[in-house]
Phi, psi and omega in degrees: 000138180271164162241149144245166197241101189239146209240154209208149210013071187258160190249280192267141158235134178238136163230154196232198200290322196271356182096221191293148185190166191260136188269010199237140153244031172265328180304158122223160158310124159205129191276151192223138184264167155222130174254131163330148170270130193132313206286146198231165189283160182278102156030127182264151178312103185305149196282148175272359174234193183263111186301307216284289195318274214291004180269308179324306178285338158306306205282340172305294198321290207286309173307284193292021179184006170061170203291326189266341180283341182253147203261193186242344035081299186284327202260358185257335148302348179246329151310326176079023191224162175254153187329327184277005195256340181263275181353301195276336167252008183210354154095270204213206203290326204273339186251342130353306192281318178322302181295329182261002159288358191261289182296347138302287230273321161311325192247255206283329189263011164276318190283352172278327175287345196287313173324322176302315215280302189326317191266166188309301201239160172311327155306319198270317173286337178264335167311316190297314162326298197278336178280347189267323182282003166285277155004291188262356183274342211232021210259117206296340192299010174209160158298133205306168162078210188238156164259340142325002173230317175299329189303314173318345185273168183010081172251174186250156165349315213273357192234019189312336180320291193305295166326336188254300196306307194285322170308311190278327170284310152317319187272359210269294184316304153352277211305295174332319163312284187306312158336280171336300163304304187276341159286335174282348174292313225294284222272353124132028194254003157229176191295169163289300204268040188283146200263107198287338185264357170278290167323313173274338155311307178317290208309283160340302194289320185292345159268003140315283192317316187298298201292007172290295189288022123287345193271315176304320165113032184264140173307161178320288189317317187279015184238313162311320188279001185264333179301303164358267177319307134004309170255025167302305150347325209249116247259000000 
C-alpha cells in the first residue's frame, strides 16, 4: 500500500542530523491509501462463527416468541454473535427470518408433508399427518407448536409482509391437503359430491389448533386424541 502525504499548515521544514522532520507543531499529515495497479484490496477479517449453528438459533428465537416479539438484542444472544456479524451474514432481521422459515420448512416442517404425501389414500395421509404434527408439536428438543403458525400471532400493519409470507406456506399446506382429497373422489374411493376444499379447511384448521394447544403446553397424547377425533369427520 502506498500513502501520499499532503501537509497542512506548514510553516518551517529544518533539516538535521537524522534529516528532514517537522518543526510546527500545528504541522500535520493526512494519508489516503492508494494501491499500485495490479495490486488487490486486502482480504476482510474471515467470519469467526458457524452461519449453519447460528442460523439453527435464530429459527429457535423466532419459533419460540415469533417474528415481532423477537429483538435483534434477543437474536444476536442466542446466537452468540454481535449485531454487525448478523448484517453482514444474514442482511437485517427481516431476511433472517425469510431464511429460517426455509429452513422450518426443509426440516422440522417436512415431515407432516411428507405423511400426507407418502400414504395410499387421503385418509390415510391425513391420519398420518395429524399423528405426526401430535409428535412434533409436543416434541421437548424444540420449541412447541410449527413456526409457521406460531410465528404469526399479533403482528402489526408495519410487518404485514411477514403475515403473507407465512399466510402463503399455510395456504400451500391447504391446498396439498385438497389436493389429496380430490384425487381419491377422482378415483372414486370418497363420493363425487364430497366437498375436498371444505375438508381440507377442517384439516388445516384442526392442525393449527393442536400447535396452538401445544404451545399451551398440551401432550402428545392429548394432541393425538384430538387427531383421533378428528377423523371422525371424514366422509
Amino acid at each position: 500500500m502506498l500513502f501520499r502525504g499532503f501537509l497542512l499548515t506548514l510553516r518551517t521544514l529544518r533539516s538535521g542530523p537524522a534529516g528532514g522532520h517537522l518543526s510546527n507543531d500545528r504541522a500535520r499529515y493526512l494519508y489516503r491509501p492508494l494501491y499500485n495497479a495490479g495490486m488487490t484490496k486486502p482480504a476482510g477479517r474471515p467470519r469467526a462463527f458457524d452461519r449453519d449453528a447460528a442460523l439453527e438459533k435464530a429459527l429457535a428465537e423466532f419459533w419460540r416468541h415469533g417474528y415481532e416479539a423477537t429483538s435483534i438484542a434477543g437474536l444476536t444472544g442466542a446466537m452468540g454473535i454481535r449485531p454487525p456479524s448478523l448484517y453482514a451474514a444474514f442482511g437485517d432481521k427481516r431476511r433472517l427470518f425469510s431464511e429460517c422459515v426455509q429452513r422450518y420448512q426443509e426440516t422440522y416442517g417436512a415431515a407432516t408433508a411428507r405423511a400426507l404425501q407418502d400414504a395410499p389414500t387421503a385418509r390415510e395421509g391425513i391420519a398420518a399427518m395429524l399423528r405426526t404434527a401430535a409428535a412434533d408439536y409436543s416434541d421437548p428438543s424444540h420449541p412447541p407448536g410449527c413456526l409457521v403458525i406460531t410465528a404469526a400471532a399479533n403482528h402489526g400493519p408495519e410487518n404485514a409482509d411477514v403475515e403473507a409470507e407465512l399466510r402463503a406456506q399455510r395456504e400451500a399446506t391447504k391446498a396439498l391437503i385438497a389436493d389429496r382429497i380430490k384425487a381419491d373422489v377422482r378415483a372414486g374411493r370418497l363420493p363425487p359430491g364430497t366437498d375436498a376444499d371444505a375438508l381440507a379447511r377442517f384439516y388445516a384448521a384442526t392442525v393449527q389448533g393442536m400447535s396452538r394447544q401445544a404451545q399451551d403446553g398440551a401432550t402428545r397424547a392429548e394432541l393425538e386424541e384430538i387427531a383421533v377425533l378428528a377423523l371422525r369427520a371424514w366422509p
